[in-house]
C-alpha positions in Angstrom: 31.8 36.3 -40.1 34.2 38.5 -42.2 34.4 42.0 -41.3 35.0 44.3 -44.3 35.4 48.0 -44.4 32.8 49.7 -46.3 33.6 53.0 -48.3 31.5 54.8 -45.6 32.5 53.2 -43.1 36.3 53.9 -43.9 35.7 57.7 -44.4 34.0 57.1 -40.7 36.6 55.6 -38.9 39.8 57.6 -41.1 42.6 56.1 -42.5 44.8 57.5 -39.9 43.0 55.1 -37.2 43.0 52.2 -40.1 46.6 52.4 -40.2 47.3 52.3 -36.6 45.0 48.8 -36.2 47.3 47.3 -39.1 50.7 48.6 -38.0 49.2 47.0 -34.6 48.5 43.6 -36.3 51.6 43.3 -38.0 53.8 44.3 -34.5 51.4 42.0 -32.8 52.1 39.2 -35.0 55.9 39.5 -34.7 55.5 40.2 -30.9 54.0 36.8 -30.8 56.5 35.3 -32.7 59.5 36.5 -31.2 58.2 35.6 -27.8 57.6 32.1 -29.0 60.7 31.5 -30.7 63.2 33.1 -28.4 64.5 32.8 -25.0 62.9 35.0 -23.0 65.9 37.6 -22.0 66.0 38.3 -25.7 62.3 38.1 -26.4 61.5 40.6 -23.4 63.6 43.5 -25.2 61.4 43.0 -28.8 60.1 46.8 -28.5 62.8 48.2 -26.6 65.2 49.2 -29.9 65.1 52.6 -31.1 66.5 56.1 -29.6 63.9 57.9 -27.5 64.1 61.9 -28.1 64.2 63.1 -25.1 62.6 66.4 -25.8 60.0 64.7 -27.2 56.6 66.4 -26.0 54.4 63.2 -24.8 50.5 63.7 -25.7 48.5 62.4 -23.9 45.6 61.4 -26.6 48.6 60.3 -28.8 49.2 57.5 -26.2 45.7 56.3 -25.7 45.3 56.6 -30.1 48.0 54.0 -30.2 47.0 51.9 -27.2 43.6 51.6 -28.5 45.1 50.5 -32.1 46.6 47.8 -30.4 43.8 46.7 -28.1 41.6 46.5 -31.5 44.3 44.7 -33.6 44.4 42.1 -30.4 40.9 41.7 -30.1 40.2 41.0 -34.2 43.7 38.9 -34.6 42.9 35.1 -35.2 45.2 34.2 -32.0 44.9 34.6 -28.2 47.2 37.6 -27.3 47.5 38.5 -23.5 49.9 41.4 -21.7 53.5 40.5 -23.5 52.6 40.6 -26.8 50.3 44.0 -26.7 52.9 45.2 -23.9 55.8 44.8 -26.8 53.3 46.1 -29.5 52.6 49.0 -27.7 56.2 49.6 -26.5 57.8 49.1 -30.0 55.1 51.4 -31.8 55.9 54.4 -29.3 59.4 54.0 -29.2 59.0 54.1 -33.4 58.0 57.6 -32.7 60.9 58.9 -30.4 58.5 58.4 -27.0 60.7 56.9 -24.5 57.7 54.0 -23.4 58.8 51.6 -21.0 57.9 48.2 -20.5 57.5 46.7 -16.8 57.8 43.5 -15.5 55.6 42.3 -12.4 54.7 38.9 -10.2 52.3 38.3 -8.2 49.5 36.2 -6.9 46.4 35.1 -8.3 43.1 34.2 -6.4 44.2 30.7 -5.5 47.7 32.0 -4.6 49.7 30.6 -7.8 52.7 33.0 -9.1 51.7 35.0 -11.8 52.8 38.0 -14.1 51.5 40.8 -15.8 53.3 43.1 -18.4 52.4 46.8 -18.5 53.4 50.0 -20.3 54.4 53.3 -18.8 55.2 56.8 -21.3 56.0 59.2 -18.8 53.8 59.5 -16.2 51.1 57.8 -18.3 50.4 54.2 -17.4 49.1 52.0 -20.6 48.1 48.7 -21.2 48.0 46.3 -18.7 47.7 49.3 -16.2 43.9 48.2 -14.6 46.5 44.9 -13.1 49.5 46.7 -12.6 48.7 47.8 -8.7 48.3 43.8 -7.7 51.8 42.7 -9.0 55.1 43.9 -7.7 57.6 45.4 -11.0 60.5 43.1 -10.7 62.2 45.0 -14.3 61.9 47.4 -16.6 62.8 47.8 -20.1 65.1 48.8 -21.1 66.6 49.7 -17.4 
């Protein structure tokens, strides 16, 4: 069933917030590209371009605004999405706005003691998506370094 956004409904939510789920798609959508088209060293650095300001004042509800634009787009887009691609959305969207995000690189175990990783997203001393799983793998690398 097709979702559409009523007048109301847009006036509701904000354009501001409408934006953010859209710029998520379309990140999103190349996220998932890039990762499936190249190698993996190359793929893995998709959202770490752009110059960080360093005096750049990190707020807080800015972070979880954008992180929950991406968890949204992921949820309505018409593909599976796990950790990488939001991980890369979510890094390339704060790095877009001079926050210096950082994505991180684990392995681990799952319950039937198979190797497995995770990707999560760190701004600061703010831990993003994929942070609920981050304490059960072990950060091999970060990016960028």
């Amino acid at each position: 069933m097709a979702h559409f956004l009523s007048f109301e409904r847009v006036r509701r939510i904000g354009w501001g917030r409408i934006a953010l789920v859209v710029e998520a798609s379309a990140i999103l959508a190349a996220a998932a590209a890039v990762i499936h088209l190249m190698p993996f060293r190359r793929a893995i650095r998709f959202g770490s371009g752009g110059s960080p300001d360093p005096d750049h004042e990190v707020e807080v509800e800015l972070l979880r605004r954008i992180e929950r634009s991406v968890e949204r787009a992921a949820a309505r887009v018409p593909w599976r999405t796990v950790c990488l691609q939001k991980g890369l959305a979510l890094q390339w969207m704060l790095r877009r706005r001079g926050i210096d995000a950082r994505l991180h690189y684990g392995i681990g175990k799952d319950e039937a003691g198979a190797m497995c990783a995770h990707v999560w997203v760190s701004a600061g001393q703010t831990m993003l998506i994929g942070r609920e799983q981050a304490p059960q793998f072990r950060s091999v690398a970060t990016y960028p370094s």
